[in-house]
BALOBA-1460 file (C-alpha; in Angstrom, 3 decimals):
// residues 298
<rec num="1" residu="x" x="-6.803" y="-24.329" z="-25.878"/>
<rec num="2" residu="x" x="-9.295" y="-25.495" z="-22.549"/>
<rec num="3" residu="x" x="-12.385" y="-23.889" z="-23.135"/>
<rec num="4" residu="x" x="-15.926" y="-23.596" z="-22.462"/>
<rec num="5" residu="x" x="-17.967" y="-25.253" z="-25.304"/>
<rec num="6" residu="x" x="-19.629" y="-23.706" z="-27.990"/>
<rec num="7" residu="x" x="-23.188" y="-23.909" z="-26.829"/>
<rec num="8" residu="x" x="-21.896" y="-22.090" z="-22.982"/>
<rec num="9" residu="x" x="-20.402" y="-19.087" z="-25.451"/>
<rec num="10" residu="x" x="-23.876" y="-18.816" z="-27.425"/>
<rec num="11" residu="x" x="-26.100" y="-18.628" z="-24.503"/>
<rec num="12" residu="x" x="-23.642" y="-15.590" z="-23.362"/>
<rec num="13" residu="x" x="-23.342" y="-13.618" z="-27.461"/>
<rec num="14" residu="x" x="-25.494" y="-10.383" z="-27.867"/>
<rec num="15" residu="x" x="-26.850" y="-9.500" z="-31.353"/>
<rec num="16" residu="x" x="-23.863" y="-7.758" z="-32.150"/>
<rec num="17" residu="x" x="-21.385" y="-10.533" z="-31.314"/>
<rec num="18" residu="x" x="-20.355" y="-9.320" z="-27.575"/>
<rec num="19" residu="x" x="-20.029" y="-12.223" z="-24.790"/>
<rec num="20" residu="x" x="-21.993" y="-10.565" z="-22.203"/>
<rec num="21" residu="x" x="-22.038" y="-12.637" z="-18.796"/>
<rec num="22" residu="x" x="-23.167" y="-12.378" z="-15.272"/>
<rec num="23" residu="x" x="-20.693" y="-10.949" z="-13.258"/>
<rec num="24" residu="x" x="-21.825" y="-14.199" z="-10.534"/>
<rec num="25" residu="x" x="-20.329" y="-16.714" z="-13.363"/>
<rec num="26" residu="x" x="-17.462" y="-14.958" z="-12.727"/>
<rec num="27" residu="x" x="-14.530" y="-15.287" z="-9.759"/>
<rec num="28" residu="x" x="-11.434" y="-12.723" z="-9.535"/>
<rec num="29" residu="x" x="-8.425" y="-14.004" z="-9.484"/>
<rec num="30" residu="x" x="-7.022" y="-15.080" z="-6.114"/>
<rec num="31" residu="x" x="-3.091" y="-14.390" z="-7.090"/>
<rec num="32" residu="x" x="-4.067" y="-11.504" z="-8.900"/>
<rec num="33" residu="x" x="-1.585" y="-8.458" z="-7.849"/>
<rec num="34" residu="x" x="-4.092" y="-5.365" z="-7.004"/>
<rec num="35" residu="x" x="-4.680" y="-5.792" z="-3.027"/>
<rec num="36" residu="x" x="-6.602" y="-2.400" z="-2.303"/>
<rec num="37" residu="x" x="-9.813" y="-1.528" z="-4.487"/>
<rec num="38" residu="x" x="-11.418" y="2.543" z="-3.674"/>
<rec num="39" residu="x" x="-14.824" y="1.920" z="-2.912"/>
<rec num="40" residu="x" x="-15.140" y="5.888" z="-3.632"/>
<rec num="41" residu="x" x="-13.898" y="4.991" z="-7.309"/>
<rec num="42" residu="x" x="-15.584" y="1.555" z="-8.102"/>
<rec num="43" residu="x" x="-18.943" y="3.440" z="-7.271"/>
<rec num="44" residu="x" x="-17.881" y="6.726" z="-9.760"/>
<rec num="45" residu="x" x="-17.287" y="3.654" z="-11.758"/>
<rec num="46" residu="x" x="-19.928" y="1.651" z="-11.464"/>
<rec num="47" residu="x" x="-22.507" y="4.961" z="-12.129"/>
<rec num="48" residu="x" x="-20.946" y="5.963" z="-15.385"/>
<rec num="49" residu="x" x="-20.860" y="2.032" z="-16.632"/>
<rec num="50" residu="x" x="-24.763" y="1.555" z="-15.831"/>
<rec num="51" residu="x" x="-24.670" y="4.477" z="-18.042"/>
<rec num="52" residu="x" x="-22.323" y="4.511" z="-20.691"/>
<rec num="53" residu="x" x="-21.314" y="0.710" z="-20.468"/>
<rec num="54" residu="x" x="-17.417" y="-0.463" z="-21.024"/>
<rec num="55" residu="x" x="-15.348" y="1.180" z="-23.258"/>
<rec num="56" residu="x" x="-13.249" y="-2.007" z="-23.597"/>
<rec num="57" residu="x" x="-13.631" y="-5.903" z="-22.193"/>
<rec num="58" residu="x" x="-12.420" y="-7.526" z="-19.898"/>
<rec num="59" residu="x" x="-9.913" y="-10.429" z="-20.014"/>
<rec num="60" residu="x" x="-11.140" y="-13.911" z="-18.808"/>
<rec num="61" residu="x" x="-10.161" y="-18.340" z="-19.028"/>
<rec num="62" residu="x" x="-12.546" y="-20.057" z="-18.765"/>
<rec num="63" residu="x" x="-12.633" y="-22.930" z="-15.019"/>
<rec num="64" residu="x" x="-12.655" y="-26.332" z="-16.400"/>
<rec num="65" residu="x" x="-14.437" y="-27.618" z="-14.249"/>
<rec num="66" residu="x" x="-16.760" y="-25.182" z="-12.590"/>
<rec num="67" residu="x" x="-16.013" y="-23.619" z="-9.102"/>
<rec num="68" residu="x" x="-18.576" y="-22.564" z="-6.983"/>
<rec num="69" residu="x" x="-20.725" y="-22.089" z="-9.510"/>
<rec num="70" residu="x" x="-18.599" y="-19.878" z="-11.645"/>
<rec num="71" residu="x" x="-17.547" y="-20.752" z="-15.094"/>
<rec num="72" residu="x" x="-14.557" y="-17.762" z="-15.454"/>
<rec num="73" residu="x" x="-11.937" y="-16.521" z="-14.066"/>
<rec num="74" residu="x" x="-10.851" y="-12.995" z="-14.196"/>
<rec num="75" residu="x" x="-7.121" y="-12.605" z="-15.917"/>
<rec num="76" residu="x" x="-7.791" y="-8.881" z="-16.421"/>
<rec num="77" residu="x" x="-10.344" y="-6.604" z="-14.719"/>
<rec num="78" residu="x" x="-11.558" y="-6.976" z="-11.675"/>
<rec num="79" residu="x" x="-12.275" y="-3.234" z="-11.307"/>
<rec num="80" residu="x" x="-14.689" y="-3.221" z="-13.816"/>
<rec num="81" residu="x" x="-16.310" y="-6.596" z="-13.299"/>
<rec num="82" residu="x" x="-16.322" y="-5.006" z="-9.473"/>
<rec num="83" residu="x" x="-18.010" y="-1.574" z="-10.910"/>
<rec num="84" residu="x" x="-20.624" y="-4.023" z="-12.915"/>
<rec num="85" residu="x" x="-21.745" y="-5.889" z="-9.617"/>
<rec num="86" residu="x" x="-22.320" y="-2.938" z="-7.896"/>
<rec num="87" residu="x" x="-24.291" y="-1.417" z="-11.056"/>
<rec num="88" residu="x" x="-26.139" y="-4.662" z="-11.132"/>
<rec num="89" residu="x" x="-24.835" y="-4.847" z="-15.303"/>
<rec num="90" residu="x" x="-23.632" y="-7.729" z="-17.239"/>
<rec num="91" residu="x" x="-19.835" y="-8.024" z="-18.268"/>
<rec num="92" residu="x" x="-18.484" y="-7.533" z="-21.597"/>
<rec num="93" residu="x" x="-15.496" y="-9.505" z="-22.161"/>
<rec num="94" residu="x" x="-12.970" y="-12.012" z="-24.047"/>
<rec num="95" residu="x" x="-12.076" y="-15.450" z="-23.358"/>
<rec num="96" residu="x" x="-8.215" y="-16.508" z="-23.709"/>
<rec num="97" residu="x" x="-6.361" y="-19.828" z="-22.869"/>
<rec num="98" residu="x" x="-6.026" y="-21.625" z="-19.717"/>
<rec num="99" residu="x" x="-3.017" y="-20.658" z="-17.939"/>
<rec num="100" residu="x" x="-1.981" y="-23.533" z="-15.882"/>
<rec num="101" residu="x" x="0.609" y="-22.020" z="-13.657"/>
<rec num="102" residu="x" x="-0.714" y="-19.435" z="-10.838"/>
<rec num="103" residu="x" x="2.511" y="-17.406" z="-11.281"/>
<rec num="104" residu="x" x="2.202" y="-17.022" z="-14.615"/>
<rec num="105" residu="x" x="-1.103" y="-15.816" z="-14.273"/>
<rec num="106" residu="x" x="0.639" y="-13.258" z="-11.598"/>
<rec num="107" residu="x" x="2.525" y="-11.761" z="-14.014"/>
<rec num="108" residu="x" x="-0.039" y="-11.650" z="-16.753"/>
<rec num="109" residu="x" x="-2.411" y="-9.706" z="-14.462"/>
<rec num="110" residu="x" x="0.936" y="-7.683" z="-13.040"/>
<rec num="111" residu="x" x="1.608" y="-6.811" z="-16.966"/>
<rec num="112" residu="x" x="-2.052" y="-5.955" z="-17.818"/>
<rec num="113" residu="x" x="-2.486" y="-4.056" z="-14.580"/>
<rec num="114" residu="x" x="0.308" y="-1.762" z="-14.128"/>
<rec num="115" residu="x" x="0.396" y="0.201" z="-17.103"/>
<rec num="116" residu="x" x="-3.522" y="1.191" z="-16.686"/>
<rec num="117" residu="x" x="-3.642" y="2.383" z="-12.493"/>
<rec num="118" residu="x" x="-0.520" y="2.002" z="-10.729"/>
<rec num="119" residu="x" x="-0.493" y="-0.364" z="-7.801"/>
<rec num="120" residu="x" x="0.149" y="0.506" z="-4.278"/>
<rec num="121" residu="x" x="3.570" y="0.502" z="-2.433"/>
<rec num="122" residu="x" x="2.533" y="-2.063" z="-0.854"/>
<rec num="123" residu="x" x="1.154" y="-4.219" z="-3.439"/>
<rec num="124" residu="x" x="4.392" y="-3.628" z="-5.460"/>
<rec num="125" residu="x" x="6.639" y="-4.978" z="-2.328"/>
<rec num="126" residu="x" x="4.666" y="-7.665" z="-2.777"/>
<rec num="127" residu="x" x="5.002" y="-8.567" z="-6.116"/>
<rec num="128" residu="x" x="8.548" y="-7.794" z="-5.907"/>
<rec num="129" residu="x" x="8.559" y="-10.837" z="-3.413"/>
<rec num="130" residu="x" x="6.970" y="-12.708" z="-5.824"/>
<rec num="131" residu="x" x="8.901" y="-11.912" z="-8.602"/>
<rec num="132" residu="x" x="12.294" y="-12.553" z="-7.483"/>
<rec num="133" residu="x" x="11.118" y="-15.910" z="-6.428"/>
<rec num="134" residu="x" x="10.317" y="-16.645" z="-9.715"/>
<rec num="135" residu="x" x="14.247" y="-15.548" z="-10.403"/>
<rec num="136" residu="x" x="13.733" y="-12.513" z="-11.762"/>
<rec num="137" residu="x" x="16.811" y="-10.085" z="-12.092"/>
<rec num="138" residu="x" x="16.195" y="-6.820" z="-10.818"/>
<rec num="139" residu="x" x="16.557" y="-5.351" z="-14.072"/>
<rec num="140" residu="x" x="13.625" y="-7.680" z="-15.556"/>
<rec num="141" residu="x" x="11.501" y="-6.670" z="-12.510"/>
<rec num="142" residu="x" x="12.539" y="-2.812" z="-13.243"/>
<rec num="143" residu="x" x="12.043" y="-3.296" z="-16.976"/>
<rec num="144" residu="x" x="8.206" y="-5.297" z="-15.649"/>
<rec num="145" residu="x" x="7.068" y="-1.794" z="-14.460"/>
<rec num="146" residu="x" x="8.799" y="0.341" z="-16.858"/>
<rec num="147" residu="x" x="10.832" y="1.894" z="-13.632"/>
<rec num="148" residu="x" x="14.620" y="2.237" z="-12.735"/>
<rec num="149" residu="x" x="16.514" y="-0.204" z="-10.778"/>
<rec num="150" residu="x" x="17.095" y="2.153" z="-8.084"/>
<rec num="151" residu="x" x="13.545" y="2.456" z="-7.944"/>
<rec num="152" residu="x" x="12.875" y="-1.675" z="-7.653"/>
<rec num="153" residu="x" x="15.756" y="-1.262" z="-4.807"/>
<rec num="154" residu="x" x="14.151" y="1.345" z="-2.837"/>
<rec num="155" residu="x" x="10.702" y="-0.598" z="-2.888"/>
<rec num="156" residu="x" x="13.023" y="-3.938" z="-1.283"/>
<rec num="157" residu="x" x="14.237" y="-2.064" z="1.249"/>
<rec num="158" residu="x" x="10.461" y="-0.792" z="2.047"/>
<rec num="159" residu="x" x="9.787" y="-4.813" z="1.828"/>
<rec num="160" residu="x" x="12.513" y="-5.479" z="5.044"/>
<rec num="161" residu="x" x="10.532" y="-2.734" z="7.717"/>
<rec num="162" residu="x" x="8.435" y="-4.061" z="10.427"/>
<rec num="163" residu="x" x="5.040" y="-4.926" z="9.867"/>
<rec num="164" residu="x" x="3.347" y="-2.213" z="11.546"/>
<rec num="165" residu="x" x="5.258" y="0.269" z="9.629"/>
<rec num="166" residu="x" x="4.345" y="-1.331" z="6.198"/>
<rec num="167" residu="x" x="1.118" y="-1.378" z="7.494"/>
<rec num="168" residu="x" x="1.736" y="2.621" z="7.543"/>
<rec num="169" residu="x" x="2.070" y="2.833" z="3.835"/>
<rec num="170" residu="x" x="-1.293" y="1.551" z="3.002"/>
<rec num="171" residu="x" x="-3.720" y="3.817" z="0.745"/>
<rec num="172" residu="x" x="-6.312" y="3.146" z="3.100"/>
<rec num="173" residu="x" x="-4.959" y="4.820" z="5.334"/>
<rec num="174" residu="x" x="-5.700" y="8.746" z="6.054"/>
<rec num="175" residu="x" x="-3.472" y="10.758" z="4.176"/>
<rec num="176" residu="x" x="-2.260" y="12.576" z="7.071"/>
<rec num="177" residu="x" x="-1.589" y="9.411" z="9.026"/>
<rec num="178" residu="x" x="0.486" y="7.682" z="5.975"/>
<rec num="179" residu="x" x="4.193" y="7.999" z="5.918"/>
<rec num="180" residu="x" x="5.657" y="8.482" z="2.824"/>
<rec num="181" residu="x" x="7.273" y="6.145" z="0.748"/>
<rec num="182" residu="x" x="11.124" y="7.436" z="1.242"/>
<rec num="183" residu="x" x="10.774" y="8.103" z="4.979"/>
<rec num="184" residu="x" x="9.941" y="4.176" z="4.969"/>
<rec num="185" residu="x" x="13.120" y="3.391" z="2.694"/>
<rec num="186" residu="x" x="14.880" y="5.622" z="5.119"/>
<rec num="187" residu="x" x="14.245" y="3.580" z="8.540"/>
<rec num="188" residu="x" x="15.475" y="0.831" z="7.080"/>
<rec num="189" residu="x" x="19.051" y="1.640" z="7.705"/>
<rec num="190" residu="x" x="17.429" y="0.912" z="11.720"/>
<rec num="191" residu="x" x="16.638" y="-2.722" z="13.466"/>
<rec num="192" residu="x" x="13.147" y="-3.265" z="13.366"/>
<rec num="193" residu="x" x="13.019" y="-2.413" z="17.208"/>
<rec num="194" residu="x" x="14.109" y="0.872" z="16.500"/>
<rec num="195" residu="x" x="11.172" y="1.401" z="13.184"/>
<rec num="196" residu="x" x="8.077" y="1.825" z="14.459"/>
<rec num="197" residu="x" x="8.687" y="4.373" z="16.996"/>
<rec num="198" residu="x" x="10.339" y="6.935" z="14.604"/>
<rec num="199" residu="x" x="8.259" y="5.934" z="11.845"/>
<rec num="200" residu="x" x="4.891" y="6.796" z="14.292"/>
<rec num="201" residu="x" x="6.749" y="10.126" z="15.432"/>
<rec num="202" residu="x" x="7.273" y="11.095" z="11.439"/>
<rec num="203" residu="x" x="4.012" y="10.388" z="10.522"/>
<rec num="204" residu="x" x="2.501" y="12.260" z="13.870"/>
<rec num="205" residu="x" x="5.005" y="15.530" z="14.244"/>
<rec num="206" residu="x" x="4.957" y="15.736" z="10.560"/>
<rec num="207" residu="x" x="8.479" y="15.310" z="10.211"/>
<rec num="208" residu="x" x="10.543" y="16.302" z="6.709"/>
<rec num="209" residu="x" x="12.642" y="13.905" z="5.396"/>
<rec num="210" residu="x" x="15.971" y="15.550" z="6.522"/>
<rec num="211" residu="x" x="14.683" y="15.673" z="10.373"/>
<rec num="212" residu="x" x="13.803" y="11.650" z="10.103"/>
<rec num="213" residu="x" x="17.262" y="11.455" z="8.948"/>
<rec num="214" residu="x" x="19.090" y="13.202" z="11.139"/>
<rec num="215" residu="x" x="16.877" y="11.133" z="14.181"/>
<rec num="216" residu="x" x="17.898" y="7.927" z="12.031"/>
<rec num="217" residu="x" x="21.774" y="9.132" z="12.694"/>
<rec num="218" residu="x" x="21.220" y="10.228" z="16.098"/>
<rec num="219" residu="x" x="19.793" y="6.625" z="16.700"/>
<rec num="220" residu="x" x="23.046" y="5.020" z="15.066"/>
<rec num="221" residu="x" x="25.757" y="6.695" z="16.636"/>
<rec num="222" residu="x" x="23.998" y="5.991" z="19.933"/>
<rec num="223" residu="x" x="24.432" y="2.431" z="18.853"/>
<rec num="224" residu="x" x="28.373" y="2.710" z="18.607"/>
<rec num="225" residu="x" x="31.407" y="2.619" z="20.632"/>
<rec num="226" residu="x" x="32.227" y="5.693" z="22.887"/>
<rec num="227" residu="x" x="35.539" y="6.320" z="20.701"/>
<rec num="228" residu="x" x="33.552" y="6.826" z="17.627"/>
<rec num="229" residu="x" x="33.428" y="10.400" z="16.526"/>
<rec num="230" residu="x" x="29.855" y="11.940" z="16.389"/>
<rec num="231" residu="x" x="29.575" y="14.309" z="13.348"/>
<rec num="232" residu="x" x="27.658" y="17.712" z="13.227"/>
<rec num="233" residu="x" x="26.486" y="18.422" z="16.440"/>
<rec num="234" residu="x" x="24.773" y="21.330" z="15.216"/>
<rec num="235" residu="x" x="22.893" y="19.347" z="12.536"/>
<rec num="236" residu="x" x="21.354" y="17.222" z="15.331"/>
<rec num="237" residu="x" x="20.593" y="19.835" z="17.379"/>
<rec num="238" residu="x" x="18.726" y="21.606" z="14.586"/>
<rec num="239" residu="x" x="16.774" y="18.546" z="14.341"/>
<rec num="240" residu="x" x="15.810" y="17.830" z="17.692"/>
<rec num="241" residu="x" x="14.332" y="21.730" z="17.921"/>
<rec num="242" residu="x" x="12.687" y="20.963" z="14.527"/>
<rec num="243" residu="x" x="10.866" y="17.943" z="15.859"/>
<rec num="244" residu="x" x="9.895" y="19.390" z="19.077"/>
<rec num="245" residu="x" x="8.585" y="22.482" z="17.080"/>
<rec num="246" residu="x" x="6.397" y="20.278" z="14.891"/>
<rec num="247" residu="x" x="5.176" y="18.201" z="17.597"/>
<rec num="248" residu="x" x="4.308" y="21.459" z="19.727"/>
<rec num="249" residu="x" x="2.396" y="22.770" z="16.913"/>
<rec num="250" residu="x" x="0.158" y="19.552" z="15.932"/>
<rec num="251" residu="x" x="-0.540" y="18.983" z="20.031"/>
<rec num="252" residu="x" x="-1.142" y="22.747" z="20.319"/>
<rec num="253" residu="x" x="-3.601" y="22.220" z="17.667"/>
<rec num="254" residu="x" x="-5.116" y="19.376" z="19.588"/>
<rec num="255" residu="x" x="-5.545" y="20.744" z="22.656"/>
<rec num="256" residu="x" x="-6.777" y="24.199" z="21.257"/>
<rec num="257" residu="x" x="-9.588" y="23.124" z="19.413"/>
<rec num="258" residu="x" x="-12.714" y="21.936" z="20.778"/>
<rec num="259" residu="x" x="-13.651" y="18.754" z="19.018"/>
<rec num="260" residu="x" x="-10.328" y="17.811" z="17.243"/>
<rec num="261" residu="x" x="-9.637" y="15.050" z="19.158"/>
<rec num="262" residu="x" x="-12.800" y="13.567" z="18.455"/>
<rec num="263" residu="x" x="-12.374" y="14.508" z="14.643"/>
<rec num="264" residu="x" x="-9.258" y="12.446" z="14.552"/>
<rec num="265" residu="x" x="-10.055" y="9.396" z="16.239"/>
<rec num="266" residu="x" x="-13.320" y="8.829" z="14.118"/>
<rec num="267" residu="x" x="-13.418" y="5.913" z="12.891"/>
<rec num="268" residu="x" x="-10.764" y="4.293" z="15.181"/>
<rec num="269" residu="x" x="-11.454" y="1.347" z="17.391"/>
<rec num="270" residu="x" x="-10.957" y="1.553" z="20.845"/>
<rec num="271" residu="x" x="-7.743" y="-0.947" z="20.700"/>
<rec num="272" residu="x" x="-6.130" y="1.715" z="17.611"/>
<rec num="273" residu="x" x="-6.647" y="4.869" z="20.763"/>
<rec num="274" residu="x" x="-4.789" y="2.176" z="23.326"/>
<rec num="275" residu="x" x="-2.343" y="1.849" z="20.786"/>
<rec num="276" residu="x" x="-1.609" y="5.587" z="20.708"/>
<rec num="277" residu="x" x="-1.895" y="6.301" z="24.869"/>
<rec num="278" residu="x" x="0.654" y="3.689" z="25.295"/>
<rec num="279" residu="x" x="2.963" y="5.657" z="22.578"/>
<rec num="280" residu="x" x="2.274" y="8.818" z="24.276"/>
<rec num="281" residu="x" x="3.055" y="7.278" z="27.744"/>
<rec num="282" residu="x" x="6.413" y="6.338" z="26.423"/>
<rec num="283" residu="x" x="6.761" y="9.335" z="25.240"/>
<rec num="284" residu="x" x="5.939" y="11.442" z="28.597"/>
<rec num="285" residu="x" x="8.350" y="9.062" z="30.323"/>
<rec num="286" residu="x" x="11.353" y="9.673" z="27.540"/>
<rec num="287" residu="x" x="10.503" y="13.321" z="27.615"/>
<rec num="288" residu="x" x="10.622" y="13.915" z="31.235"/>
<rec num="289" residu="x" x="14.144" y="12.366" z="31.012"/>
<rec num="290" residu="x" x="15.275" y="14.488" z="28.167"/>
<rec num="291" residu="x" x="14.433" y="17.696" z="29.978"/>
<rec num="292" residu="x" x="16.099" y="16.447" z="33.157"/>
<rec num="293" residu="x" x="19.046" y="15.611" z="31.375"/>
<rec num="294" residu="x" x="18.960" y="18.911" z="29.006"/>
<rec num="295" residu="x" x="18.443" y="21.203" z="31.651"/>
<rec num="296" residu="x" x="22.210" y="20.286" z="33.498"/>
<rec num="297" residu="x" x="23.536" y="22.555" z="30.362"/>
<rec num="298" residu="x" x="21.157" y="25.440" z="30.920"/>
């Protein structure tokens, strides 16, 4: 077992036989699977810490030789050694071994993370990745997060989307702006051309899962040969009033109420609003077409 010597462990012992060390001795770990840290929690965190201290340590090996300045590295952790530097309080924790091998030290952290605060969709796409690099079946990666293979599957075909509509899944995101996780697994039966611009009109129109689906369909067979035989008419109908209904309602809401607008761009740079007037361009356009071409059965 690498270690740090004897002597570097005393300076760090309390009294009572803790190893209680600067949380600036100490660097996270850069393959480490949690992506996304709440600053809202690490400060609830770091109040009742400066408080009450840890309830348990935190896992470290010790860097052999030192790397910018820091003689750990965290294994297991990093929201409470995160918590501690923002409560200005030394870390309790345990050495362990070396681990040589920056995958293996993935899937330790994956393994000690999990079970305490589930990650992110989008951190577990990416460990997914990761894991199935490593060869992993996808009943060891389902049996890795204690979750059904149908569940690993569903989080691959999140994995395939477009960027921007990964991007849509992140925590950090406002709830009301985040599409959900099976909406995402849905558009992935679409090209990536086709993604973004459903997945922006679920997430803005507030769509169900059934309407998405039905628009996902409606996309497909417009995609196929003039012969094939397009199902439920009715059903897409339905779905097309549904969306327009939704959509009414949330601009309605918009347009009503003095100060909305601004309430909903907060915090949005100006290229995010250019983002959304070139969506709602298209949109004008694609509308003013629909209603032309509606209106010849009227």
């Amino acid at each position: 077992m690498n270690a740090v010597s004897s002597e570097r462990y005393a300076e760090f012992l309390t009294s009572d036989g803790k190893l209680m060390i600067p949380p600036g001795l100490i660097i996270p770990n850069p393959t480490q699977p949690r992506e996304e840290f709440d600053e809202s929690d690490l400060d609830r965190l770091a109040k009742n810490i400066k408080e009450f201290g840890t309830e348990k340590p935190i896992i470290l090996m010790p860097l052999d030789p030192p790397r910018d300045g820091a003689l750990f590295m965290i294994v297991d952790g990093e929201y409470r050694w995160r918590a501690c530097k923002k409560a200005n309080c030394l870390v309790w924790a345990v050495v362990g071994p070396v681990i040589e091998d920056p995958e293996d030290l993935f899937e330790k952290s994956l393994n000690a993370n999990y079970p305490q605060a589930p990650h992110t969709t989008i951190e577990i796409i990416h460990a997914i990745r990761r894991l199935e690099k490593r060869g992993r079946t996808m009943e060891q990666i389902a049996l890795r997060f204690g979750k059904s293979v149908a569940w690993v599957n569903t989080h691959k075909r999140v994995s395939t989307l477009h960027p921007k509509v990964i991007d849509m899944l992140r925590t950090t995101r406002p709830e009301s702006e985040r599409l959900p996780l099976m909406h995402a697994s849905d558009l992935a039966d679409l090209p990536q051309s086709e993604q973004t611009g459903l997945a922006e009109m679920a997430v803005v129109a507030g769509l169900s899962r059934a309407h998405l689906k039905n628009l996902i369909k409606t996309a497909q067979l417009g995609r196929s040969t003039p012969n094939h035989r397009r199902t439920r008419p009715d059903k897409e109908f339905e779905g097309i009033m549904g969306l327009f209904a939704r959509t009414h309602d949330r601009v309605s809401l918009l347009v009503k109420n003095e100060g909305e607008v601004a309430r909903v761009v907060k915090g949005r740079g100006p290229e995010k609003v250019r983002e959304l007037l070139g969506l709602m361009e298209r949109s004008r356009s694609d509308i003013v077409k629909l209603i032309q071409a509606f209106s010849t059965h009227a």
